[in-house]
N, C-alpha and C positions, 0 to 999 in steps of 0.2 A: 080741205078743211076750211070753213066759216073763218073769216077774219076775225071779226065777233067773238067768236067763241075763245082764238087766242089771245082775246087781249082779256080773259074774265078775271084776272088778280092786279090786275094795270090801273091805274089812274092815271086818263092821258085826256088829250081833247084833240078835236078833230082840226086840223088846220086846211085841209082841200080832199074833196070828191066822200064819199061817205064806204061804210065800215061791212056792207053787207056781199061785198064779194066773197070768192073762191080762193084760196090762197093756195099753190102748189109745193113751194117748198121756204123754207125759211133763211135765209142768208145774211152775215155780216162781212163777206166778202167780194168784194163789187166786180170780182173779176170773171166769178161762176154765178152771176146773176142771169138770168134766162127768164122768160115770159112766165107770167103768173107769181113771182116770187115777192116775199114780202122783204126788204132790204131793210136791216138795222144798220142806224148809222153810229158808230163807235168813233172815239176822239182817241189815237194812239200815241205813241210816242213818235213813232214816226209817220205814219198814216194818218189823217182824218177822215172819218166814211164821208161826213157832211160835204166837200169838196166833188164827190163823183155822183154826186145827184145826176145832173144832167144824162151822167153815160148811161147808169141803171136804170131811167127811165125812156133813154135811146134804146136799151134790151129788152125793156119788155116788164118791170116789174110792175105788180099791182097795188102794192103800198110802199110805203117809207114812213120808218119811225126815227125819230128826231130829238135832239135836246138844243140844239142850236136853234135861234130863229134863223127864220128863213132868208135870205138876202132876196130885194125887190127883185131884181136880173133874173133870179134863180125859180122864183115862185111861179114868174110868168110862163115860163118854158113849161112847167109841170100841166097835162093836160088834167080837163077836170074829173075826168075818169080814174087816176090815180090818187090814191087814197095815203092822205099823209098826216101823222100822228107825232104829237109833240106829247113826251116825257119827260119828268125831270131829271132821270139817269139813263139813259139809252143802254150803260151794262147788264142794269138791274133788268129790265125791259128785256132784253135777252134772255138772261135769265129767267124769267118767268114764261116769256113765251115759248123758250126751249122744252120746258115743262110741260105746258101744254099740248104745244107740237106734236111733243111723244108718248103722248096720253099720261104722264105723271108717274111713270116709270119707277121713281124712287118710294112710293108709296106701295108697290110692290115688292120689296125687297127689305131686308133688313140692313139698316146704314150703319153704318160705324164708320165715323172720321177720326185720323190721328193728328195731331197736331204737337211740335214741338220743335226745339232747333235739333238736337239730332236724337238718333234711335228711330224716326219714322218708317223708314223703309223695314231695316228686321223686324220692326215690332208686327207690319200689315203682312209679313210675309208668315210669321209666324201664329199670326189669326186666320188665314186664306187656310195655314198647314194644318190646326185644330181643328179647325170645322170642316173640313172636307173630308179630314179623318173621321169626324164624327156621320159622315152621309149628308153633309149641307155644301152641295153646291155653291162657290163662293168665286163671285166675278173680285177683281183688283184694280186697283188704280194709284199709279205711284213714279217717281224717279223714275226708276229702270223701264217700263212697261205698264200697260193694259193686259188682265189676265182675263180673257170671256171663253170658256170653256176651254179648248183647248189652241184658240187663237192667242197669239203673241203680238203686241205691236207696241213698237219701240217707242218711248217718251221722249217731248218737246219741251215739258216743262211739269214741275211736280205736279199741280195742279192745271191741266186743261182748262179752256175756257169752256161757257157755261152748253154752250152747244155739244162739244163732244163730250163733256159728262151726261149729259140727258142722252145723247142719243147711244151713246157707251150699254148707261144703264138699260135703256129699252132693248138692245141686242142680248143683253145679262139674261133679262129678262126671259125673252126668244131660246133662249140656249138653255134655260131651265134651270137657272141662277137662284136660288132662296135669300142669296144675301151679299151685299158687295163690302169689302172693307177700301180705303182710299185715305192716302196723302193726304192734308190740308195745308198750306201752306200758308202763311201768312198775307203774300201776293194775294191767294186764291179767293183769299175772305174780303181785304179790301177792294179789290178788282169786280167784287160779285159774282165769281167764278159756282160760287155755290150757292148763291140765292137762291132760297125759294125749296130748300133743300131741310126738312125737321130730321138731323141725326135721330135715328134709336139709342147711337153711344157716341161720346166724343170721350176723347183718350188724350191727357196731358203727359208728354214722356219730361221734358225737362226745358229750362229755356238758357239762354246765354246770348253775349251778342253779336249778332251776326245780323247781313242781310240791313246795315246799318250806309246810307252814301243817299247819293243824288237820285238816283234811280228806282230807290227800293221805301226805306222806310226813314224819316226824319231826325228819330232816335229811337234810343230803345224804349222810353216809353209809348212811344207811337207803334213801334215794333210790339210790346207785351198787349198794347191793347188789341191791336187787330188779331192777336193770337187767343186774347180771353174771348173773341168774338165767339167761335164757336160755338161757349158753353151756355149760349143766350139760345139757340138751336138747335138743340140736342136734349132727348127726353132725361139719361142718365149718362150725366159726366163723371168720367174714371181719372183722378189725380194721382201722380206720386208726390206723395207727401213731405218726400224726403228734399224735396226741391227747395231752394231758397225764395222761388216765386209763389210755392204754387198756395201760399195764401191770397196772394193779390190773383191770380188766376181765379180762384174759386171766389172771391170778394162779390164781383157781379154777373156768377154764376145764374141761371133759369130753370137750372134742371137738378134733377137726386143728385147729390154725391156721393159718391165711392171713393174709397181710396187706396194705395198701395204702395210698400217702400220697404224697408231694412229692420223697420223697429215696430215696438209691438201694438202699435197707437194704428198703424194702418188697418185697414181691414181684412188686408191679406199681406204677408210679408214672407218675410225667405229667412231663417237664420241658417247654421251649419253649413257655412260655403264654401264650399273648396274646389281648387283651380286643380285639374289633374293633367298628366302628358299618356299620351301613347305613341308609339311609333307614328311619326309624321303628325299626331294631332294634339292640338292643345282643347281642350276644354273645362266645362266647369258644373257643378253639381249641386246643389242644397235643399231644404227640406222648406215646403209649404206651411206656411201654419195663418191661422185666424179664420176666413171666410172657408177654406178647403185645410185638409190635410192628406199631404202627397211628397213624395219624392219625384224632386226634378233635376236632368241627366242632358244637358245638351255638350255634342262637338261643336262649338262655337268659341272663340277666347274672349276674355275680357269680362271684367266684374261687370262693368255698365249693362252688359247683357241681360244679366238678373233683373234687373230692372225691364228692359225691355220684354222679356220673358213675363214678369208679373206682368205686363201691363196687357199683355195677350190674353194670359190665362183668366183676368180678371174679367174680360168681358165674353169671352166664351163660355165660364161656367156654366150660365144658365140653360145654354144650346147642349151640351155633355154630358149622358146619364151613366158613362161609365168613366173614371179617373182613368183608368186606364189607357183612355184614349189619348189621352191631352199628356200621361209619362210617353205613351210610344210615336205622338207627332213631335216635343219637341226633342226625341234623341233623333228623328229625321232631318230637323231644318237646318235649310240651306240655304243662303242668299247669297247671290251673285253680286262679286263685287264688294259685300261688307263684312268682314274677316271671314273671308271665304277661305277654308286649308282645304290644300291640293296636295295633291299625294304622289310626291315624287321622290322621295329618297325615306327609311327606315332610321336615318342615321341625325337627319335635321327637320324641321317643321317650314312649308313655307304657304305666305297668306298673303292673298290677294284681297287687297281695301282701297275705297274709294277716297280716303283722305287725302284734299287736296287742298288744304290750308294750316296754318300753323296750328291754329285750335284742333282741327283735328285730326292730326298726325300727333301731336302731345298728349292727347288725350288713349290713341290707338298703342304709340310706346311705353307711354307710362303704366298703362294695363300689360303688356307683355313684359314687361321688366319684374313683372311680380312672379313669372313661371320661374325667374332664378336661369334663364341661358344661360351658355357659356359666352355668345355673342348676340347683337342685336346688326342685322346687316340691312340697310335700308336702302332699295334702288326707288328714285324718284326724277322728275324734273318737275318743270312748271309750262303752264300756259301762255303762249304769247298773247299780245295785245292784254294786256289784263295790267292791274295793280301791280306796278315793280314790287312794291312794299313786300308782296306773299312771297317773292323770293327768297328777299333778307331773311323775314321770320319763319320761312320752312329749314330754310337752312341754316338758322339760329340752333331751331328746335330740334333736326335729325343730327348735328354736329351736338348735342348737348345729351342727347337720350339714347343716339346710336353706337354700339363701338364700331361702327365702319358704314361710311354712306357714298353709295353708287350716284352721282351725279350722271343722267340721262334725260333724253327728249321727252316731252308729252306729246300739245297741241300746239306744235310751234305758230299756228296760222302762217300771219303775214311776219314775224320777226325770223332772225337768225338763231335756229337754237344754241350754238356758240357761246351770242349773246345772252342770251335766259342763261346759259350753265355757268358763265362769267360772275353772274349777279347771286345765283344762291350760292357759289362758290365764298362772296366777299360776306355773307351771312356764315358759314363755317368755320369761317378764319377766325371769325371773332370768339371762335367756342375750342379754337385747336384739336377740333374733331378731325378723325381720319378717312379722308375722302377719298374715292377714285372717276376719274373722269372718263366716261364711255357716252358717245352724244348717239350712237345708233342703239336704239332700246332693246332689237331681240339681242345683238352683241353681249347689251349691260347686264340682260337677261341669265345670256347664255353663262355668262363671266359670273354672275353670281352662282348659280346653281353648279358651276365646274369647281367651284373654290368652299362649297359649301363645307364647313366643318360636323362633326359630331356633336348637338346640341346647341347648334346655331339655330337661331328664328330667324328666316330670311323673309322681309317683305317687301310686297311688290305695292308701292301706293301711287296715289293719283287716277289711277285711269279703273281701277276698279270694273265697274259692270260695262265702260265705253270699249265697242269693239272696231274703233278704226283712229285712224292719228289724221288729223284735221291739217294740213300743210299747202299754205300759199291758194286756200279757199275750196282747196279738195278733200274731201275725206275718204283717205284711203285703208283698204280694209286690215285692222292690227288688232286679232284678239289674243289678249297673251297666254289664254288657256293651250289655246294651239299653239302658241310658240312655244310653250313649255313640252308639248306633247313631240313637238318638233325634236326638241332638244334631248329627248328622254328615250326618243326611238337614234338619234345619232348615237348616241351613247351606246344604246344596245348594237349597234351598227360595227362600233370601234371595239366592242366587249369582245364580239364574236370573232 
């Protein structure tokens, strides 16, 4: 491909050799640089592209795009043949030329971004699960994975950078994809991860704060603004209204609004809700009213669902010529990992969720405390190397919302798990909740599900949809669905 031709939404200038070569493939990683390639140079937290000039042009590359000047030492070494291009944001610039790259890919497909601090993930699995019920082919992109037909590949980061989105989408495409839904993250937006990208739909589920330090976002108002970003590109933004932000969200809005929540001002809402049990499953039920009327039936727990559920239904409508469809996907959905019930005893409920902070393990109990258990039994640890702080307050909040909490390993890394169970141990104390210590996880597992009572909710959190335990820089393989299946055929094993 024309060099030329991927730089056509670019505003750059030319600093050496000129713009009319052959470009073979596009790269911003200097290590798969190979002859013909056009190298972007990125400024990371811990990498700078700008630094390995010299080597990518020792391999062979036919351009370089730039936001640094150039250093004298450095200019010189660059033969004139090499074509090098000065940007004012080298992510944007990716961005955009990823686009290109992949012939614009997203202009093919129908978008829909979700954006919020949590609900993201059920909400795109529950739009993937509508429309494909409906006969619309629908690639994913999110936390747990990439969905493109019926390839699986496991996620790095909620939002990819701007290269493997474009090229994601162009294989969607290939694979006979009519529409992808995808993660936004607030990273993704400021990063430029999605430059260059006009949503058909962006979707506000709720905000709160999180994603707030050195590394991430300044405060939360630097947080809410990069998350309003979205609705500047996107043709029709879908808000829950019920939110205490999502005035300021919609505030400097670019696109329709829609909206959706609990009360009758939205444009689609839910009244008549109710939380049901069946053998092993908890779920929840309520009636559509405003833009649709329908009854909706999912196995899923948790009121917040409902919300997540409108926010599905809300932008599927248009794609759905029978309701029907959209009652009999969401009594199907399932997410891995986010109050996922598994089905191992008739006699108690038990759910595997990805909560792995105090906000949202409080938020995951306080919803289950509504089904009225007999018990709330919560097996958890935490992550090494991380925030002491999440210890105290998980183990503030499973000692205060639990009647019994299993202290166990997660992703010890490089610390002692001992040590991690020591610390939300002195977070428990302070709630005189009643704890048990088990530092090997299928053990805490096994010990929960042998002692389970009749009308206990047992939940497994933290590790949610991750299928290996990360120890001293290995991750080795621990998915707890098979460990439960493990534990369920011993069982049958000692029955007989």
């Amino acid at each position: 491909m024309k060099l030329l031709r991927l730089l056509r939404k670019i505003d750059f200038r030319v600093v050496n050799g000129r713009v009319e070569q052959e470009i073979n493939h596009l790269v911003h990683d200097f290590r798969i640089v190979s002859t013909g390639d056009l190298f972007v140079c990125i400024k990371g937290t811990g990498k700078n592209g700008h630094h390995f000039i010299p080597e990518v042009v020792n391999k062979g590359a036919a351009a370089i795009v730039i936001e640094e000047e150039l250093k004298a030492e450095v200019k010189e070494e660059i033969p004139k043949e090499v074509c090098v291009i000065q940007v004012q944001n080298s992510r944007k610039a990716l961005a955009l030329l990823a686009a290109a790259f992949f012939d614009d890919p997203a202009q093919k497909l129908i978008t829909i971004g979700v954006t919020g601090t949590k609900g993201k993930t059920t909400t795109t699995y529950m739009i993937q699960t509508i429309l494909e019920s409906a006969g619309i082919k629908t690639g994913l992109i999110g936390t747990i994975e990439t969905r493109i037909g019926e390839v699986r590949i496991p996620a790095t980061n909620t939002t990819p950078d701007a290269y493997v989105i474009q090229e994601s989408f162009a294989q969607m495409v290939k694979a006979g994809c009519k529409a992808v839904v995808m993660e936004v993250s607030s990273q993704g937006l400021m990063m430029d991860r999605v430059t260059g990208i006009e949503f058909d739909y962006g979707i506000f589920t709720n905000l709160s704060k999180d994603h707030i330090g050195a590394n991430e976002h300044k405060d939360f108002q630097d947080y809410m603004y990069w998350k309003s970003v979205l609705f500047q590109h996107c043709k029709t933004g879908i808000f829950n209204v019920d939110d205490s932000h999502a005035g300021e969200m919609m505030k400097n809005a670019k696109c329709r609004i829609e909206t959706f929540g609990m009360e009758k001002k939205a444009d689609l809402y839910a009244d008549k809700i109710q939380l049901f049990q069946k053998p092993g499953i908890l779920g929840l039920s309520y009636h559509l009213s405003g833009r649709s009327d329908m009854n909706v039936k999912m196995e899923i727990p948790g009121r917040f669902n409902v919300y997540n559920s409108l926010a599905a239904i809300s932008v599927c409508l248009p794609f759905v010529k029978n309701l029907n469809q959209i009652e009999d996907a969401m009594s199907k959905v399932r997410v891995k990992g986010r109050g996922e019930m598994i089905k191992f005893s008739t006699e108690f409920s038990l759910i595997i969720d990805y909560a792995h902070n105090a906000m949202s393990l409080e938020h995951l109990l306080k919803s289950l405390r509504e089904y009225e258990p007999e018990r709330i039994v919560t097996l958890f640890g935490c992550g090494g190397n991380r925030d002491k702080n999440r210890r105290f307050e998980m183990g503030e909040v499973s000692g205060r919302f639990s009647d019994v909490t299993i202290i166990t390993s997660d992703n010890p890394r490089f610390e002692e798990p001992d040590a991690i169970i020591e610390d939300i141990i002195t977070g428990i104390k302070n709630t005189g909740g009643n704890y048990i210590r088990i530092p090997d996880r299928k053990e805490a597992i096994k010990y929960a599900l042998g002692h389970g009572r009749k009308g206990d909710v047992i939940v497994l959190a933290g590790k949610g949809h991750e299928d290996y335990q990360e120890i001293k820089g290995v991750k080795y393989k621990m998915d707890e669905r098979e460990m439960i299946s493990e534990i369920k055929r011993s069982q049958r094993c000692l029955e007989k």
